[in-house]
Backbone of each chain as ProteinMPNN parsed JSONL, in Angstrom:
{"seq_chain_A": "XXXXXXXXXXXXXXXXXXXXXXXXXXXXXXXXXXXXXXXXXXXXXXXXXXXXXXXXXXXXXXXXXXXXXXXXXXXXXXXXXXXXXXXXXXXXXXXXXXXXXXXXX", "coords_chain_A": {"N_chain_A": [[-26.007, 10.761, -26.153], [-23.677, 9.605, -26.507], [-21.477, 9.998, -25.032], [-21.87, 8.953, -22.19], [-20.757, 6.781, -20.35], [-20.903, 3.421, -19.421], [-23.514, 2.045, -17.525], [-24.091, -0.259, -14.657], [-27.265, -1.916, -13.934], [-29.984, -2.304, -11.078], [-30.067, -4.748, -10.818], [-28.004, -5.969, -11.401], [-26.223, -5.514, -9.8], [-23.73, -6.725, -7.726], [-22.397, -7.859, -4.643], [-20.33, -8.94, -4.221], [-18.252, -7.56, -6.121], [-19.756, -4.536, -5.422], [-18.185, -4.579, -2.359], [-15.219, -4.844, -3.278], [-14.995, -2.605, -4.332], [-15.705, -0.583, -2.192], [-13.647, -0.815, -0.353], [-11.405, -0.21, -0.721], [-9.887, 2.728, 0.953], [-9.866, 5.457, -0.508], [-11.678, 5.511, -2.294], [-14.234, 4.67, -0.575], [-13.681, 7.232, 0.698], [-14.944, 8.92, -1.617], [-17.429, 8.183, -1.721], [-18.229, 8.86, 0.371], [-18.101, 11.297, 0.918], [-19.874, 12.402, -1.237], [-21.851, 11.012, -0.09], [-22.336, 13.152, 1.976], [-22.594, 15.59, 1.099], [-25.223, 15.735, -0.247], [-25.669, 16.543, -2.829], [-24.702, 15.96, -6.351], [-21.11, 15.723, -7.615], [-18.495, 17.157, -9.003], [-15.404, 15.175, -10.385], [-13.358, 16.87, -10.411], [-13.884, 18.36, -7.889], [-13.488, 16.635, -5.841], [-12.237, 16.076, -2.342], [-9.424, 14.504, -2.867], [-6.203, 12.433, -1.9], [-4.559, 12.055, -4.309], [-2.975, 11.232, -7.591], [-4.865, 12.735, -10.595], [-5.295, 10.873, -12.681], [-5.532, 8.292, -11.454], [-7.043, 9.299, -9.681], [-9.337, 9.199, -11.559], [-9.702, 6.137, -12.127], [-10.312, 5.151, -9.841], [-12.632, 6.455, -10.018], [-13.843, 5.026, -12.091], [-13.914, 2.108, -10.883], [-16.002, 2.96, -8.992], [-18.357, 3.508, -10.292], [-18.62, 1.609, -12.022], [-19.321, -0.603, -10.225], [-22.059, 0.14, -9.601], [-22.496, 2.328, -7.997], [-21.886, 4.923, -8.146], [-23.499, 7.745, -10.447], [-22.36, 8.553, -13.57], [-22.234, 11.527, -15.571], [-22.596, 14.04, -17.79], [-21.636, 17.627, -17.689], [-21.438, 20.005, -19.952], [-18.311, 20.271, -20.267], [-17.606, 19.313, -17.469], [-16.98, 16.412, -15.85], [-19.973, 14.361, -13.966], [-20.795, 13.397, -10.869], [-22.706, 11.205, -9.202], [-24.604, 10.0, -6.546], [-26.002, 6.687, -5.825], [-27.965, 6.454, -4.347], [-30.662, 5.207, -3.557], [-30.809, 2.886, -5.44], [-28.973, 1.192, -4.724], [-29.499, 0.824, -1.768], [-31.761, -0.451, -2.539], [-30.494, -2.464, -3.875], [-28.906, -3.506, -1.207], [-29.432, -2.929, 1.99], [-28.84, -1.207, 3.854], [-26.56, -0.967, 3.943], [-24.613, 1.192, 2.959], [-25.336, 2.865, 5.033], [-24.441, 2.172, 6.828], [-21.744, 2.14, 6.297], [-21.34, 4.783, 5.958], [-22.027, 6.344, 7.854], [-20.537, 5.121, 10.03], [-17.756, 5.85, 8.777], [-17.794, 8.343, 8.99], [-18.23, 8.834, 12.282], [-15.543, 7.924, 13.023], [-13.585, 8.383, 11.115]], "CA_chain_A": [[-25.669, 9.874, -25.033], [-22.458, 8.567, -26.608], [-20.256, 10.035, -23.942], [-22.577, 8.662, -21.232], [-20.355, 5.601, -19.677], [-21.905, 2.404, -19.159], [-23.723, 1.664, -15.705], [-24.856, -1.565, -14.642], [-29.094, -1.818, -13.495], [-29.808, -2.727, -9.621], [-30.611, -6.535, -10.871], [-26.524, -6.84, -11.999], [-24.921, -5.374, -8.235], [-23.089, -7.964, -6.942], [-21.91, -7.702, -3.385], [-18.45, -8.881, -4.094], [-18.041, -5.881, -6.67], [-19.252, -3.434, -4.715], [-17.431, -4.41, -1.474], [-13.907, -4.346, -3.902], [-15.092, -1.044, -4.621], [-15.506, 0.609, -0.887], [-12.569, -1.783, 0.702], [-10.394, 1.246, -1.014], [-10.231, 4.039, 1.484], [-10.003, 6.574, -1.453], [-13.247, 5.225, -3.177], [-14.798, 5.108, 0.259], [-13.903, 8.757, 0.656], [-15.966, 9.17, -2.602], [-18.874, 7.67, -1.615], [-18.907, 9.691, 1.915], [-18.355, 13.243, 0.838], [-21.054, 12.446, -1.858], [-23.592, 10.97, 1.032], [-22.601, 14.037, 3.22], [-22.966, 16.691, 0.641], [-26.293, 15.643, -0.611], [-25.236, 16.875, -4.267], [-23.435, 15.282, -7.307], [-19.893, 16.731, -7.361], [-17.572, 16.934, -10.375], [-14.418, 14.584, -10.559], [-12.322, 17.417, -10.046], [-13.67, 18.81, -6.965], [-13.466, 16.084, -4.717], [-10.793, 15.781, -2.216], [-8.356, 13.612, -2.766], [-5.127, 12.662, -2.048], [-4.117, 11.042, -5.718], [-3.11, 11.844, -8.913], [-5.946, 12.598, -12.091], [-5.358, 9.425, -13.452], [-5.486, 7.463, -10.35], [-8.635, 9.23, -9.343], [-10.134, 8.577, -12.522], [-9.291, 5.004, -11.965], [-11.147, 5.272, -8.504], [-14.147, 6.507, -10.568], [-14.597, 3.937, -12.991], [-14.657, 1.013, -10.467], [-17.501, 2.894, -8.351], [-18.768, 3.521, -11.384], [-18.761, -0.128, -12.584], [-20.061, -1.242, -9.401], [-22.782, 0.884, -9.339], [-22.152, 3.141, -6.616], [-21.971, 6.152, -9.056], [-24.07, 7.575, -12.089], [-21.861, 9.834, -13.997], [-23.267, 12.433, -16.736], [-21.54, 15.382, -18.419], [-22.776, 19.091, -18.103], [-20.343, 21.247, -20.566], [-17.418, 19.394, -20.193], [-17.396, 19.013, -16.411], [-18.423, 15.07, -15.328], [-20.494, 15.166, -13.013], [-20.975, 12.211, -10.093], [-24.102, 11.229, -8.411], [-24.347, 8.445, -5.459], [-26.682, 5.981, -6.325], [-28.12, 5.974, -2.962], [-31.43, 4.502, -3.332], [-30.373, 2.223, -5.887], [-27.772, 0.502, -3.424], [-30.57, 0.761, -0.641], [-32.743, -1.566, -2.586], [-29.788, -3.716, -3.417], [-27.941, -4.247, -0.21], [-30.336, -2.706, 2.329], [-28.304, -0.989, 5.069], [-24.651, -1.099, 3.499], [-24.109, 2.497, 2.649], [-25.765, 3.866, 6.057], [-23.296, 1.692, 8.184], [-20.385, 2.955, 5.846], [-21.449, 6.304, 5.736], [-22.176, 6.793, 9.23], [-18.495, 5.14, 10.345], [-16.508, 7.105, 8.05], [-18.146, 9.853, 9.648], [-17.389, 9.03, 13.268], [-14.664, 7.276, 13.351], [-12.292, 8.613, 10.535]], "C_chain_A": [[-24.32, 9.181, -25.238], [-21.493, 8.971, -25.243], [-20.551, 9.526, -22.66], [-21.656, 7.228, -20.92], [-21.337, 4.919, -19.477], [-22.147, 2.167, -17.802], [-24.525, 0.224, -15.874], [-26.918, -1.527, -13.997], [-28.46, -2.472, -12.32], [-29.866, -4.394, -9.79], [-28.786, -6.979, -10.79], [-25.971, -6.246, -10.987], [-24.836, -6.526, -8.083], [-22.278, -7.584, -5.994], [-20.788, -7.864, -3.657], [-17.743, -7.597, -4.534], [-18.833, -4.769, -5.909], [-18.585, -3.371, -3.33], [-15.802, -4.29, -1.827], [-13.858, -2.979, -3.908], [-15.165, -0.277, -3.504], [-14.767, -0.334, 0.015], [-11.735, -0.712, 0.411], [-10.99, 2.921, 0.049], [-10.341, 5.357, 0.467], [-11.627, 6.521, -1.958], [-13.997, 5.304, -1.702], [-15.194, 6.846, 0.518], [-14.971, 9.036, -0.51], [-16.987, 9.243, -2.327], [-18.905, 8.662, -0.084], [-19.222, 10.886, 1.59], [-19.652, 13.056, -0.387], [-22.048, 12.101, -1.027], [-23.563, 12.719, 1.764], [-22.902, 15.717, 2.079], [-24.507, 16.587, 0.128], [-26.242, 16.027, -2.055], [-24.764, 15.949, -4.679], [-22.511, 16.378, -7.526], [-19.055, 16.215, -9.068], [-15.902, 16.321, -10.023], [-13.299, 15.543, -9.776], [-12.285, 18.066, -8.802], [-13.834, 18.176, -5.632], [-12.083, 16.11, -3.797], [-10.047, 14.733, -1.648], [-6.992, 13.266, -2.961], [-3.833, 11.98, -3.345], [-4.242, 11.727, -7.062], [-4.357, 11.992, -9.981], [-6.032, 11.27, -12.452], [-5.602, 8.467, -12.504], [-7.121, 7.781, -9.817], [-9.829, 8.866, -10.292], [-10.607, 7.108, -12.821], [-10.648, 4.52, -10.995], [-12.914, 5.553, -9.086], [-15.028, 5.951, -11.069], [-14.89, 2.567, -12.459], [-15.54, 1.304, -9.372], [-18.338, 2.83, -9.267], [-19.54, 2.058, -12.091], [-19.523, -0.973, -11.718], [-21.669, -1.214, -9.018], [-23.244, 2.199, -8.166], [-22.184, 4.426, -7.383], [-22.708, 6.482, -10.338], [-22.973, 8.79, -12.666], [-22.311, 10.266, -15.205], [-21.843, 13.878, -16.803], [-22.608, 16.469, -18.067], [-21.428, 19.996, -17.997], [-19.175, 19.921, -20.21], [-16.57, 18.733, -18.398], [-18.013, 17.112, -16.285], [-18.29, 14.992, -14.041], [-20.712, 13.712, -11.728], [-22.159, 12.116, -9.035], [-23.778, 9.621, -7.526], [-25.441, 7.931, -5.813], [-27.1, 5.478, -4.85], [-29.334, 5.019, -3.018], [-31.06, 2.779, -4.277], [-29.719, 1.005, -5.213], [-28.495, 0.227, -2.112], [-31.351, -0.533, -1.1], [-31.996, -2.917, -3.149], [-29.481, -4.519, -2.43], [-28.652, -3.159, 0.968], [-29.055, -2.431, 3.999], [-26.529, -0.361, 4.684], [-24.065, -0.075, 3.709], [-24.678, 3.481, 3.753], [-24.685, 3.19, 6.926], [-21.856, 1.921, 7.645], [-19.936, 4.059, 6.142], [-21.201, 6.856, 7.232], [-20.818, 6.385, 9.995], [-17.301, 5.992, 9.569], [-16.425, 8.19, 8.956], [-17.152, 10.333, 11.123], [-16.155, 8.81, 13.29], [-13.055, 7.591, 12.48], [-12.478, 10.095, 10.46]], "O_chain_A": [[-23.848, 8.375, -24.436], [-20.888, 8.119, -24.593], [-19.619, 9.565, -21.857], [-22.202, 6.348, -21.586], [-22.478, 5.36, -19.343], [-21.246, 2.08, -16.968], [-25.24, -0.228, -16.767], [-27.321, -0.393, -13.74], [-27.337, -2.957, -12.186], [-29.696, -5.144, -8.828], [-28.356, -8.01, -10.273], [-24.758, -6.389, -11.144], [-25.734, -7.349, -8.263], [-21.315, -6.913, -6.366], [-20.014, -6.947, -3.384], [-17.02, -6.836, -3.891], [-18.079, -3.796, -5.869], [-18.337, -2.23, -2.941], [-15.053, -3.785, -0.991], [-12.902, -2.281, -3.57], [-14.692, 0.85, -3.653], [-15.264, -0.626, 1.103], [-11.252, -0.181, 1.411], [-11.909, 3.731, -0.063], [-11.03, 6.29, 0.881], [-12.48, 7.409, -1.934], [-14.54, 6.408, -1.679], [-16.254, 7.472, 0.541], [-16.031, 9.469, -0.059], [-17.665, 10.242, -2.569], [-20.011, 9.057, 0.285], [-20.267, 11.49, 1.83], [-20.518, 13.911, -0.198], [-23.112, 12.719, -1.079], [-24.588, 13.358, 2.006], [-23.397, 16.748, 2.533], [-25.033, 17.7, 0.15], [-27.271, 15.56, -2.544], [-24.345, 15.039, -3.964], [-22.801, 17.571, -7.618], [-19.137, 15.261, -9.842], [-15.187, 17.086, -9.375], [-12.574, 15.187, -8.848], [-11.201, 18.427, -8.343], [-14.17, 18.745, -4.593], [-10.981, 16.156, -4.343], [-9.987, 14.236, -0.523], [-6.443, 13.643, -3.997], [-2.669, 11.604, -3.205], [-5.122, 12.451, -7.528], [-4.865, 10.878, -10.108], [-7.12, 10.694, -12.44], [-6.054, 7.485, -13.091], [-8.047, 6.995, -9.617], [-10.924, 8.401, -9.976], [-11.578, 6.824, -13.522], [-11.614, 3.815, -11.287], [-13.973, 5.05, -8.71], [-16.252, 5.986, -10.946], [-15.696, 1.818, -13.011], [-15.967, 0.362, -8.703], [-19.229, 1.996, -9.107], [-20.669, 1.753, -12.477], [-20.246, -1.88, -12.131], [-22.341, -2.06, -8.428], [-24.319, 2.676, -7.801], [-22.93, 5.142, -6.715], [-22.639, 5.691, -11.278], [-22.892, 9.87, -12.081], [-22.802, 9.43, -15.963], [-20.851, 14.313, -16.219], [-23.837, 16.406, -18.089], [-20.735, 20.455, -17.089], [-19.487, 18.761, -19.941], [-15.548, 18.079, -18.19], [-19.14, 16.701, -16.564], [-17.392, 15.245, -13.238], [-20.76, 12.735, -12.476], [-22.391, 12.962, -8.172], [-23.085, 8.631, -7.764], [-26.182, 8.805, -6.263], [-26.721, 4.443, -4.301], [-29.104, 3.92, -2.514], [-31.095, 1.701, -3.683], [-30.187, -0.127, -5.339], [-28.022, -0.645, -1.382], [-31.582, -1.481, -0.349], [-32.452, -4.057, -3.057], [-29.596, -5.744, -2.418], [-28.145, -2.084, 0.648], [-28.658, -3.24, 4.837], [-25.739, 0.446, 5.174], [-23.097, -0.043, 4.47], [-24.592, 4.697, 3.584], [-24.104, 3.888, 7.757], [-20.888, 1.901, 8.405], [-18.81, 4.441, 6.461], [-20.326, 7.64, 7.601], [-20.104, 7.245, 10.51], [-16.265, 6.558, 9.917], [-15.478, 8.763, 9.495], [-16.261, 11.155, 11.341], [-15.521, 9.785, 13.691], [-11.916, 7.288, 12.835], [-11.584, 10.806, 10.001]]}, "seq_chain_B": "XXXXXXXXXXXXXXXXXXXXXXXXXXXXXXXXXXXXXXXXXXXXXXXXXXXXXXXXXXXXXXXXXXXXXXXXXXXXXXXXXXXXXXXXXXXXXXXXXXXXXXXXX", "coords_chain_B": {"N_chain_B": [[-4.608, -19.28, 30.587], [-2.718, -19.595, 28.205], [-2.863, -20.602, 25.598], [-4.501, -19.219, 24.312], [-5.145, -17.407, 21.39], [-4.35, -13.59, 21.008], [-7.186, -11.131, 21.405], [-8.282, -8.489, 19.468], [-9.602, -5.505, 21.613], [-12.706, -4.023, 21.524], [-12.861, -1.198, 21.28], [-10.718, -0.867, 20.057], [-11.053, -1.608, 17.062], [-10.898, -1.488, 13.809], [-12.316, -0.049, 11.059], [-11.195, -0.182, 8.703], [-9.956, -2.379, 8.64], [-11.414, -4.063, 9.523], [-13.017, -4.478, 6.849], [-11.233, -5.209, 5.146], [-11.107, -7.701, 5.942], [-13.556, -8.84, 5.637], [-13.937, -8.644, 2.785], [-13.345, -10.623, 1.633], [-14.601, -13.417, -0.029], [-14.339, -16.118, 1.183], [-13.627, -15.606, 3.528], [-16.289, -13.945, 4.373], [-17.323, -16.019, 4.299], [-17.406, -17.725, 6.099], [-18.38, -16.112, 8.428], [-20.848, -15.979, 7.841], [-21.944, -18.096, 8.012], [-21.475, -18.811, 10.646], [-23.28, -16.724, 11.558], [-25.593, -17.692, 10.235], [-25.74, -19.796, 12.103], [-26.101, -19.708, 14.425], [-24.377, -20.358, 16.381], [-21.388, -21.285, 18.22], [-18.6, -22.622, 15.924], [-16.309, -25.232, 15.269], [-13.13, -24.897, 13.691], [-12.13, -26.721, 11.863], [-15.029, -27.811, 11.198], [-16.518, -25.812, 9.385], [-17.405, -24.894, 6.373], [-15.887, -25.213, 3.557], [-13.727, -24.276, 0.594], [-10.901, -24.545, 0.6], [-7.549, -24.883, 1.425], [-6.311, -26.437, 4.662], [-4.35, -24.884, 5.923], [-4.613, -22.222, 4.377], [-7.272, -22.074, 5.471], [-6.572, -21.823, 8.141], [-5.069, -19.477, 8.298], [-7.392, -17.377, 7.178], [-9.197, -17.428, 9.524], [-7.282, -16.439, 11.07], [-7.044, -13.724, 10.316], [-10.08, -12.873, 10.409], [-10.508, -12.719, 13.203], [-7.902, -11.286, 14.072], [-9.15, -8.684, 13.147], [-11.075, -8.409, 14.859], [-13.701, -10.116, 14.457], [-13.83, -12.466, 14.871], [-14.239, -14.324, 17.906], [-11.584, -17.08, 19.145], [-11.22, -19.798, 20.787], [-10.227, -22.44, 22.957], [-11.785, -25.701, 23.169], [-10.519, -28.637, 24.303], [-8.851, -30.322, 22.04], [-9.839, -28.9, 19.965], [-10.269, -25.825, 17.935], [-12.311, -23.138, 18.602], [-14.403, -21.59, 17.308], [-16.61, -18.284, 17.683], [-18.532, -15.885, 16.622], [-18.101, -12.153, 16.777], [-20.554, -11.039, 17.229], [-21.913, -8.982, 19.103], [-20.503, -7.247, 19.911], [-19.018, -6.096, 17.567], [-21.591, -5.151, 16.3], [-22.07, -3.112, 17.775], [-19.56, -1.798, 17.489], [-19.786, -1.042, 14.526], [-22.251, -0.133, 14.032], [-25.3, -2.253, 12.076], [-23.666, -2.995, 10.147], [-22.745, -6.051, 10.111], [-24.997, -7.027, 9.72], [-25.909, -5.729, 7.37], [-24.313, -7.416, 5.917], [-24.466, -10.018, 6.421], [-27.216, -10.833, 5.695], [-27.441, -10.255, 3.108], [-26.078, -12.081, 1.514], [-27.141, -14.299, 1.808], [-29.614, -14.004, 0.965], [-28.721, -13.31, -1.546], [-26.065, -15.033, -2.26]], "CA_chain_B": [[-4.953, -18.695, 29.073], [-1.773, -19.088, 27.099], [-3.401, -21.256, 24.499], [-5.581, -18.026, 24.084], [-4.476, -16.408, 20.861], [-4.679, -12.14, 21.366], [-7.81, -10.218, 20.206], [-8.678, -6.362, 19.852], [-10.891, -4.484, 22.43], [-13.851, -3.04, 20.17], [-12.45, -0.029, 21.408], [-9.577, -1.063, 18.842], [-11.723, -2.192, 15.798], [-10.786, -0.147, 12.735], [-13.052, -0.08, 10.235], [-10.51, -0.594, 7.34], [-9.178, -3.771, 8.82], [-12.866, -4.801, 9.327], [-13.46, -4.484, 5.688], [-10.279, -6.012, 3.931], [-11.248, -8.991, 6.179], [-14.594, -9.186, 4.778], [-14.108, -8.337, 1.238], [-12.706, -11.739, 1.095], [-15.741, -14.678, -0.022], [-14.266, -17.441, 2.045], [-13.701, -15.398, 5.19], [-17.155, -13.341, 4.397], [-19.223, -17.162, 4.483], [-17.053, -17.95, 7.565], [-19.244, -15.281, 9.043], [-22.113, -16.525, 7.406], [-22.132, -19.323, 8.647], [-21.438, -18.324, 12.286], [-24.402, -15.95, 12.009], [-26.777, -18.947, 10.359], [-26.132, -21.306, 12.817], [-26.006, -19.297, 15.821], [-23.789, -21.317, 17.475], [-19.665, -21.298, 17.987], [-18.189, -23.874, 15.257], [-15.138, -25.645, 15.297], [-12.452, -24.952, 13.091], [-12.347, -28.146, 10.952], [-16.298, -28.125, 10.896], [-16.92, -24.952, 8.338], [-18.052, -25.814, 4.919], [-14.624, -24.292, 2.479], [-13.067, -24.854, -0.213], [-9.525, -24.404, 0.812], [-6.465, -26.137, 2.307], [-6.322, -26.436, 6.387], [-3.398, -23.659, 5.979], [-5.419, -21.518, 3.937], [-8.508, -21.891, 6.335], [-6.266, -21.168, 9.509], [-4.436, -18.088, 7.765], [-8.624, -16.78, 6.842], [-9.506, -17.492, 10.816], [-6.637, -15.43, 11.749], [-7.475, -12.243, 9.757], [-10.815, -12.345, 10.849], [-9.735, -12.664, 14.674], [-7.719, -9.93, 14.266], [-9.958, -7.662, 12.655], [-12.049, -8.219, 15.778], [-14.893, -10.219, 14.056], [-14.43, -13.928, 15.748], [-13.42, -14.889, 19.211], [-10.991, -18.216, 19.151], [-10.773, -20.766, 22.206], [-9.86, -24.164, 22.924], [-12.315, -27.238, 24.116], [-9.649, -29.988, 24.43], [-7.958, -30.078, 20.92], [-10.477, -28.003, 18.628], [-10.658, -24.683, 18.406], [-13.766, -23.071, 18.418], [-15.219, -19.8, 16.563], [-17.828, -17.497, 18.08], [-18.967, -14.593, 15.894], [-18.364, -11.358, 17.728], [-22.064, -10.159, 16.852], [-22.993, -7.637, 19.735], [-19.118, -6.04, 19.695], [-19.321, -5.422, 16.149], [-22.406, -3.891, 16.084], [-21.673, -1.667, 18.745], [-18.6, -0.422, 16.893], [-19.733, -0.182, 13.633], [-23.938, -0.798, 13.732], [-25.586, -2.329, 10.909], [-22.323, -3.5, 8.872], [-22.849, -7.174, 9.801], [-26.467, -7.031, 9.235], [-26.113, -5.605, 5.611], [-23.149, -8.343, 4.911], [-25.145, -11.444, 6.143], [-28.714, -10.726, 5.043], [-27.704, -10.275, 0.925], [-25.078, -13.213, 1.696], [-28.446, -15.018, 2.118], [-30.476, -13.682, -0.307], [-27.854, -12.941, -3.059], [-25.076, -16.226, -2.922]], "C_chain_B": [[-3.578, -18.981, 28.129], [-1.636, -20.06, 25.575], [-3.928, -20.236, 23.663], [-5.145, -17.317, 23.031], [-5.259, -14.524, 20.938], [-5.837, -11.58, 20.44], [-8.27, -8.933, 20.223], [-9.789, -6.546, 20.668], [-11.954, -4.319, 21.381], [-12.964, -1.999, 20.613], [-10.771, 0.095, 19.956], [-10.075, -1.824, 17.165], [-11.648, -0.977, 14.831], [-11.453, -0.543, 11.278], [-12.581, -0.721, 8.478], [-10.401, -2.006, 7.167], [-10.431, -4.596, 8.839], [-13.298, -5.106, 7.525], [-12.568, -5.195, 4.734], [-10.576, -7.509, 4.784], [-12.895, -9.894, 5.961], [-15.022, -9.057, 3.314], [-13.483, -9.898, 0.674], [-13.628, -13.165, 1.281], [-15.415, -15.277, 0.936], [-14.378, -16.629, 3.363], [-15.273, -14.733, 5.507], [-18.198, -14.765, 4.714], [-18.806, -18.107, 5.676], [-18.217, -17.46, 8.151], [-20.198, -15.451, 9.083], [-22.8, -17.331, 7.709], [-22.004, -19.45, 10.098], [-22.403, -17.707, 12.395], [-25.571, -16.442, 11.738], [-26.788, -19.415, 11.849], [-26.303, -20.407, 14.198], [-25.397, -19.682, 16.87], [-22.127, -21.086, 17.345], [-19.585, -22.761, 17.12], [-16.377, -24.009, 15.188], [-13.722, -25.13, 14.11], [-12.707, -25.72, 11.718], [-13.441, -28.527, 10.524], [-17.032, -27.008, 10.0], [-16.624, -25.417, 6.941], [-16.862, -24.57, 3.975], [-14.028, -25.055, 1.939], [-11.513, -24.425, -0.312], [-8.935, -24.964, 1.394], [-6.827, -25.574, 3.629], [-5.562, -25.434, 6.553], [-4.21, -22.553, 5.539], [-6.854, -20.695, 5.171], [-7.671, -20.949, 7.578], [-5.913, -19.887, 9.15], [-6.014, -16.712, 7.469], [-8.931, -16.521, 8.732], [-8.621, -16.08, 11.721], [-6.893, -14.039, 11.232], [-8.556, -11.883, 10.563], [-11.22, -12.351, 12.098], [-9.105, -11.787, 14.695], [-8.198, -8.697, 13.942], [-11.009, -7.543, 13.989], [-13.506, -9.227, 15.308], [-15.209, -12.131, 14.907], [-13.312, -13.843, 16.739], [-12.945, -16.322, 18.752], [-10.877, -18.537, 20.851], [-11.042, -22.188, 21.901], [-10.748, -24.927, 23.736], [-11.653, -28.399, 23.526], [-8.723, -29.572, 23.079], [-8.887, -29.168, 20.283], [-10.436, -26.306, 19.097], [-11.821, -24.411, 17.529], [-13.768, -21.8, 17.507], [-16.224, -19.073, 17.423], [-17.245, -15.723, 17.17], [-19.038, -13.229, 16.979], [-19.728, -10.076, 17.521], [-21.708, -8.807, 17.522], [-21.627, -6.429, 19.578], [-18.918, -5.431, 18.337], [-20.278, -4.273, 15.49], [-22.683, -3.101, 17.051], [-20.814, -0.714, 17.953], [-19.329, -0.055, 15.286], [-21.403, -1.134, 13.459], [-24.215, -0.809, 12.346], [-24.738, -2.846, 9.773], [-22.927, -4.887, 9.069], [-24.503, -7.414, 9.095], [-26.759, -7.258, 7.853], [-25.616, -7.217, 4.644], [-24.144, -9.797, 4.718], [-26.501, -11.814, 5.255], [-28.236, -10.931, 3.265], [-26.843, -11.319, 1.189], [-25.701, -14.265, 1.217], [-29.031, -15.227, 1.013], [-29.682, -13.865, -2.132], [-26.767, -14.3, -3.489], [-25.407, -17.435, -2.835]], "O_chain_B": [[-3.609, -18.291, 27.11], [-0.7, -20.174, 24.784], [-3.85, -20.308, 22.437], [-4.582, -16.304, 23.446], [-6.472, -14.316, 20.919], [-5.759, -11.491, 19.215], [-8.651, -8.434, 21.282], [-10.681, -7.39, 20.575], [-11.651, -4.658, 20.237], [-11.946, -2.117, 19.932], [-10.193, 0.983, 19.328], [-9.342, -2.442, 16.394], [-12.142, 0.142, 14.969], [-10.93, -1.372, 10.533], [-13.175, -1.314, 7.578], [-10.598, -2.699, 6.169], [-10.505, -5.676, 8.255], [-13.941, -6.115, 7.232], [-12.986, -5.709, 3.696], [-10.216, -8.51, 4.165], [-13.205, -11.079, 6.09], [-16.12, -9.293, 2.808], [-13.238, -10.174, -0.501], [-13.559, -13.893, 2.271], [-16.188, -15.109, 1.88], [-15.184, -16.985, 4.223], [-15.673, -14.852, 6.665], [-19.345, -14.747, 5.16], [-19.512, -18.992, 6.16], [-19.109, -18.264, 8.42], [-20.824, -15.235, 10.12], [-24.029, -17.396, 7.72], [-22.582, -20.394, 10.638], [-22.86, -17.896, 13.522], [-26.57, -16.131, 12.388], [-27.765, -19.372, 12.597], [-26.913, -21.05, 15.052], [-25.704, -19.465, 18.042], [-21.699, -20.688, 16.262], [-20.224, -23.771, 17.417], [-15.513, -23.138, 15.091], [-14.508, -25.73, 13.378], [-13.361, -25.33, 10.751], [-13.458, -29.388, 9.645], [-18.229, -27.238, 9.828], [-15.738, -26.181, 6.559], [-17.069, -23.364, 3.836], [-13.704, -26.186, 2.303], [-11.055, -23.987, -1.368], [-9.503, -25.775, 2.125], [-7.467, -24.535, 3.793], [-5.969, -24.76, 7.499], [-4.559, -21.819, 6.463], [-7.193, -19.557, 5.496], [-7.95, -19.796, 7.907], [-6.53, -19.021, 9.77], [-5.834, -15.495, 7.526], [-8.848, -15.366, 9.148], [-8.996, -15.22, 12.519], [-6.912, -13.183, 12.117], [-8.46, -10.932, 11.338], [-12.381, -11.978, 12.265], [-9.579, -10.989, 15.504], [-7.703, -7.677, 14.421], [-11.721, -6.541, 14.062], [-14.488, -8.944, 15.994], [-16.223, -12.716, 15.286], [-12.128, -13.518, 16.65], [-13.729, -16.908, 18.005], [-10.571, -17.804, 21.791], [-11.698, -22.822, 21.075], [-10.587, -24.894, 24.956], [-12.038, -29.026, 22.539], [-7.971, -28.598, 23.111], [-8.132, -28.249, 19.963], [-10.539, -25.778, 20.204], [-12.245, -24.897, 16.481], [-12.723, -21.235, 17.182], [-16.756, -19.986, 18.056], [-16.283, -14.955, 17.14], [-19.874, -13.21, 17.882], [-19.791, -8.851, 17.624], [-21.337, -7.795, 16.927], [-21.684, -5.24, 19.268], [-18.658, -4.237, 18.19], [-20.136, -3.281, 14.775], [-23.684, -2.385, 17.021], [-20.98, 0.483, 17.72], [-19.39, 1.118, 14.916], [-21.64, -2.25, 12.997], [-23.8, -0.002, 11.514], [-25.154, -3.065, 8.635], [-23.751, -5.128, 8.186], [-24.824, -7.965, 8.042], [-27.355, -8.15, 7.249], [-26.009, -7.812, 3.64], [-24.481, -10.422, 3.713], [-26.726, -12.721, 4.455], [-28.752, -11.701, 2.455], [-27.46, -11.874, 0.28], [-25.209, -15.076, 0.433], [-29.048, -16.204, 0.264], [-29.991, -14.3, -3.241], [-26.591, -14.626, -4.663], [-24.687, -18.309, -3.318]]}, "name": "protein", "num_of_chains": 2, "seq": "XXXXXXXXXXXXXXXXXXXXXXXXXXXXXXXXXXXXXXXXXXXXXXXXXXXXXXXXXXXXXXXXXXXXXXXXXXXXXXXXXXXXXXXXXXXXXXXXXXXXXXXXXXXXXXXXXXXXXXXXXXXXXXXXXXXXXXXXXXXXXXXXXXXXXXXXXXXXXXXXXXXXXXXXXXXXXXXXXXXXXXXXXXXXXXXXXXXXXXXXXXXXXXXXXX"}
């Protein structure tokens, strides 16, 4: 588990941190194409318009917020949405995100 | 009207601008407080910890983001929360914000 990044439990979300975290249209994008694919996707095959390092950046404060679990398999990491998780935090948040991204951008 | 300062259509509510004007505590318990009380409040009568410049400069963001109507009875200006236009354009966002607002600060 050492390479396993640290995630916070649903008791330590805090609304401020995760609304820092999807106020960024990039990190938004994250979190949509992960609701709309229904999969966890690997770092590298999301798309976005930002350098490696920048998206990596983008990773670690969904990451931090809880908005993401990430896990290794082989040396790919791998990103999962933390949908229910975030459901029983903030109870609506990520369906009225998800669903405007959708239409509207 | 030319007291009236200008505010978006819904038809002009962009989701981004909605969100950098709620990612920000003081203007987020503005809201909060417009959607407790149920009532339009004055300017000068919301509970913040910031200068009178500060406050007006918060008022105006979230007036132009579309989220409060401004008008004048005599000298004050007022607030009203633009509930039903909001959740027309983007359903369920205020909902999520106020409810854990509640529960969580």
């Amino acid at each position: 588990m050492g390479r396993t990044p640290p995630h916070p439990e649903v008791s330590q979300f805090d609304l401020q941190q995760v609304l820092e975290a999807l106020v960024d249209p990039v990190r938004r994008s994250i979190v949509t194409q992960l609701d709309a694919s229904g999969e966890d996707i690997k770092c590298g095959a999301f798309d976005m318009p930002v350098s490696k390092s920048t998206a990596t950046h983008h990773f670690k404060v969904l990451r931090e917020a809880g908005l993401l679990r990430q896990y290794y398999v082989g040396t790919s990491r791998m990103n999962a949405l933390r949908r229910a998780e975030m459901d029983e935090a903030f109870p609506g948040l990520l369906d009225a995100l998800t669903t405007h991204q959708d239409k509207r951008h």
